[in-house]
C-alpha positions as a Markdown table, in Angstrom:
| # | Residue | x | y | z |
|---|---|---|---|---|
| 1 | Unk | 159.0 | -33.4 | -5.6 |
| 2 | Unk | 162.4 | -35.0 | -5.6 |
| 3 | Unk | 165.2 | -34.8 | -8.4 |
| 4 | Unk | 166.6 | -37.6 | -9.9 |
| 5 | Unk | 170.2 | -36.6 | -11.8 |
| 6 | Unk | 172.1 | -39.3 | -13.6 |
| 7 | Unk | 175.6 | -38.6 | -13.3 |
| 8 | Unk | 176.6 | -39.0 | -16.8 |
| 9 | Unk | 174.4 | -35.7 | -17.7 |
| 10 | Unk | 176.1 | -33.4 | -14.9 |
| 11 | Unk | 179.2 | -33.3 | -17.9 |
| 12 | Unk | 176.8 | -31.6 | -19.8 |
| 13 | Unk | 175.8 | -29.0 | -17.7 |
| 14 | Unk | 177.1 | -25.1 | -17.6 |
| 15 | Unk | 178.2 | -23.6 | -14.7 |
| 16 | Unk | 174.8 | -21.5 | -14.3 |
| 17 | Unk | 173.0 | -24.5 | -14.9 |
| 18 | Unk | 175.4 | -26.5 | -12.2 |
| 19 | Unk | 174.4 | -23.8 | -9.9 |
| 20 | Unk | 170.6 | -23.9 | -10.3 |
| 21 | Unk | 171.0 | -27.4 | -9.5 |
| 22 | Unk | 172.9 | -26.6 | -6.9 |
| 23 | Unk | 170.4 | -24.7 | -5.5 |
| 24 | Unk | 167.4 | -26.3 | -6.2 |
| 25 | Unk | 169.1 | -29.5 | -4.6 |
| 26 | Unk | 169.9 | -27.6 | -1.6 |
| 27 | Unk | 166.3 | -26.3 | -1.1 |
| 28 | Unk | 165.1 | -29.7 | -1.4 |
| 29 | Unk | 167.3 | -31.1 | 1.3 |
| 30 | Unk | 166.4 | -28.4 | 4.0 |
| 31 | Unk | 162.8 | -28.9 | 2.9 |
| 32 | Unk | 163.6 | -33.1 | 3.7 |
| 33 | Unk | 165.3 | -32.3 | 7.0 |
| 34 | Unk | 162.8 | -30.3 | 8.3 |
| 35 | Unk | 160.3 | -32.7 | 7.6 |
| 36 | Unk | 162.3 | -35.5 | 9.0 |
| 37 | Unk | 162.4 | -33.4 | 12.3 |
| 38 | Unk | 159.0 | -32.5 | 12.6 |
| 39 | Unk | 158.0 | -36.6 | 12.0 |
| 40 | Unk | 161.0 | -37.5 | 14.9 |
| 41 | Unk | 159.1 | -35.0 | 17.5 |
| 42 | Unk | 155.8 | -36.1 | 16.6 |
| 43 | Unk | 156.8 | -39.8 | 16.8 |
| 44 | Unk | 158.3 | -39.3 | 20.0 |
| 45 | Unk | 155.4 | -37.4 | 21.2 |
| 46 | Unk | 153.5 | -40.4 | 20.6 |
| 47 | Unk | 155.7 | -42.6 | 21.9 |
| 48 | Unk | 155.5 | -40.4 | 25.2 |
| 49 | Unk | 152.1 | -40.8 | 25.0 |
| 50 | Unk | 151.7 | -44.5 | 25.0 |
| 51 | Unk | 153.7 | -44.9 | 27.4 |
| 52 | Unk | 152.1 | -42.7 | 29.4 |
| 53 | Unk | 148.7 | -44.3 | 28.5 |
| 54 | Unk | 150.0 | -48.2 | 28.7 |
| 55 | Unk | 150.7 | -47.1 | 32.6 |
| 56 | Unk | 147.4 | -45.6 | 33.1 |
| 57 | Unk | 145.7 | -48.7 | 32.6 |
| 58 | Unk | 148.1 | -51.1 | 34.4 |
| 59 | Unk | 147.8 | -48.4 | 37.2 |
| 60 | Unk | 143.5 | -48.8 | 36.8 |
| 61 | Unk | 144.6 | -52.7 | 36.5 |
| 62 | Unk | 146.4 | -52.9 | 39.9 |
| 63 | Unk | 143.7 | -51.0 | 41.9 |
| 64 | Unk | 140.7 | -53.6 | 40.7 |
């Protein structure tokens, strides 16, 4: 689920709690990276495969 901080409450905030935030916010953004990655390869995997499918049929296409 992602955090939403308003700067003005980050003055407010102790050093431990600045560094649970820290880390929480980390977490999140390897989490949101390694999701980004996985949807890039899977788009171009499908990308590859329409491609691959779009010359299939103009191949069928060319032989009729």
């Amino acid at each position: 689920m992602p955090m939403v901080v308003e700067p003005q409450s980050l003055q407010s905030l102790s050093a431990e709690e600045l560094r649970e935030l820290t880390t929480r916010l980390m977490t999140q953004l390897r989490h949101q990276s390694a999701l980004l990655d996985k949807i890039t390869h899977e788009n171009a995997l499908l990308k590859g495969s329409s491609r691959f499918l779009g010359n299939r049929r103009q191949n069928s296409l060319d032989r009729a």
